[in-house]
C-alpha positions as CSV (number, residue, x, y, z in Angstrom):
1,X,-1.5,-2.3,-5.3
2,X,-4.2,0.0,-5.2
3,X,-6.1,1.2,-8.3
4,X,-6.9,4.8,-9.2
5,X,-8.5,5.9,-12.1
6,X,-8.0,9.1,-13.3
7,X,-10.2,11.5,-15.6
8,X,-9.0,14.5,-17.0
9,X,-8.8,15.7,-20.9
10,X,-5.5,18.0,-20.3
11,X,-2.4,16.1,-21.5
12,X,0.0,18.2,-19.0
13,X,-2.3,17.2,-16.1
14,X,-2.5,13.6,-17.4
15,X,1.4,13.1,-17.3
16,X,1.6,14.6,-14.1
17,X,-0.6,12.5,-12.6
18,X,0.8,9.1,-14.0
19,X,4.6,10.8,-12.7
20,X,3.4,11.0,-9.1
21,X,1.2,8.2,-8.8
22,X,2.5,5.4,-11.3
23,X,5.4,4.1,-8.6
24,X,2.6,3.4,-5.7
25,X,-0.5,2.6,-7.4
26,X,-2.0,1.2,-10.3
27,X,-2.8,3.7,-12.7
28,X,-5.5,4.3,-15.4
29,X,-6.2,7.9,-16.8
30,X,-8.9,8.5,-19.1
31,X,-9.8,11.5,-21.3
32,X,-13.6,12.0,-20.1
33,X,-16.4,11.9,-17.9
34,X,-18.0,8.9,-20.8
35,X,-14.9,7.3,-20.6
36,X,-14.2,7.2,-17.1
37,X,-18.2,5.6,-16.5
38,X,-17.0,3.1,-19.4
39,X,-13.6,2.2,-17.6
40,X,-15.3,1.9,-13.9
41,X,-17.7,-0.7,-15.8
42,X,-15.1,-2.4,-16.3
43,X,-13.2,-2.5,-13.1
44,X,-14.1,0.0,-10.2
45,X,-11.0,1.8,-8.9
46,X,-10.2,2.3,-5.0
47,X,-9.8,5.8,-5.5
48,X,-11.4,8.2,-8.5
49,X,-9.4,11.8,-9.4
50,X,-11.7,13.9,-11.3
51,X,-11.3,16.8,-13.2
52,X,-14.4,18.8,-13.6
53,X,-14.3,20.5,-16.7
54,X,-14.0,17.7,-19.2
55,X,-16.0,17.6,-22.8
56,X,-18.7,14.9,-23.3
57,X,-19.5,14.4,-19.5
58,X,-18.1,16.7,-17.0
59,X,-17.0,15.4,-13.5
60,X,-20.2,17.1,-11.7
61,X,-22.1,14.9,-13.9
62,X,-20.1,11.8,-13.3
63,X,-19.6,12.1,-9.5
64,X,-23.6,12.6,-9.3
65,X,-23.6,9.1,-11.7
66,X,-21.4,7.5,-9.5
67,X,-23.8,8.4,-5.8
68,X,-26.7,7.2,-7.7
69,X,-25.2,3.4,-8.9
70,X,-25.7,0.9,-5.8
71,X,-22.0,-0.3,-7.0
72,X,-20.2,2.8,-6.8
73,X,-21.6,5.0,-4.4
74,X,-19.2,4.5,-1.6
75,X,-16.3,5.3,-4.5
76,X,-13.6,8.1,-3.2
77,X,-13.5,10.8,-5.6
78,X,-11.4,14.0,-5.4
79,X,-12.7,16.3,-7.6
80,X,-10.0,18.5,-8.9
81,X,-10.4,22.2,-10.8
82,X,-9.3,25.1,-11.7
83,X,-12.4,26.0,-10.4
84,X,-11.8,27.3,-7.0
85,X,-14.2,29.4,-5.2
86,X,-16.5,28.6,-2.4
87,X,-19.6,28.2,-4.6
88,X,-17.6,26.2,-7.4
89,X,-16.5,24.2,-4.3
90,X,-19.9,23.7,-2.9
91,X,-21.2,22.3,-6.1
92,X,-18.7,19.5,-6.1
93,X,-18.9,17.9,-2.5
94,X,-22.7,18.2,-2.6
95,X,-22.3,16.4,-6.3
96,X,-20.8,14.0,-4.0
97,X,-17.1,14.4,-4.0
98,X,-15.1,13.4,-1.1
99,X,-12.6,16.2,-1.5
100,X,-12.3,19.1,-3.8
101,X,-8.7,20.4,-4.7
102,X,-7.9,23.7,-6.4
103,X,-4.8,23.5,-9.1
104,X,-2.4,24.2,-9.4
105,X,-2.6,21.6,-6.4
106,X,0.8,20.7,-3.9
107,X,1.5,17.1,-5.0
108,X,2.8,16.6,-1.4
109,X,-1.0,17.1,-0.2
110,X,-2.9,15.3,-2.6
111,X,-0.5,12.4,-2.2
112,X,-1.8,12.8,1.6
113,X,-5.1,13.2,0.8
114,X,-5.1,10.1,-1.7
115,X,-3.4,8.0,0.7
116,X,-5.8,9.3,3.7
117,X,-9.2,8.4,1.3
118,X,-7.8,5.0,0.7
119,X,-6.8,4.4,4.2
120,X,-10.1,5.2,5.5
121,X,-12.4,3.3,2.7
């Protein structure tokens, strides 16, 4: 089963990320961008969902982190925001993000988009 480790400090988002994912993957969520470095210490997911605006490290900061670390460069992250015009959108794939999705996101998609990261890496 594949792992995905999510990062996002908004209890709502956090359950509705465990309900879609939990039955197909194996499922970590995490409150912040310090905590989600700590967790991928510990075991590096196949797939990272990032929020950006998290408190103590946000998810700009994190994917830029994760380019830079020989270990995790090659990591899929979708970065997802409430964040969504073409400059906030910019920011994140050159940050390194592998996709960038608005909320309030189509579960549908992202499911396609997850499964279509983890296919290809």
């Amino acid at each position: 089963m594949k792992y995905i480790l999510v990062a996002d400090d908004e209890p709502v988002n956090q359950e509705i990320f465990e309900e879609i994912l939990m039955d197909d993957f194996d499922v970590t969520i995490v409150e912040n961008g310090e905590e989600c470095l700590e967790s991928i210490e510990d075991r590096i997911p196949d797939l990272l969902l990032l929020d950006v605006a998290m408190p103590k490290m946000n998810g700009l900061e994190v994917c830029r982190k994760l380019r830079a670390n020989p270990k995790t460069k090659d990591l899929p992250v979708i970065l997802v925001s409430a964040y969504a015009s073409q400059a906030d959108i910019d920011i994140g794939i050159s940050a390194g993000a592998n996709l960038y999705i608005s909320k309030p996101f189509k579960i549908a998609l992202l499911l396609d988009d997850i499964n279509s990261l983890l296919a290809n890496s």
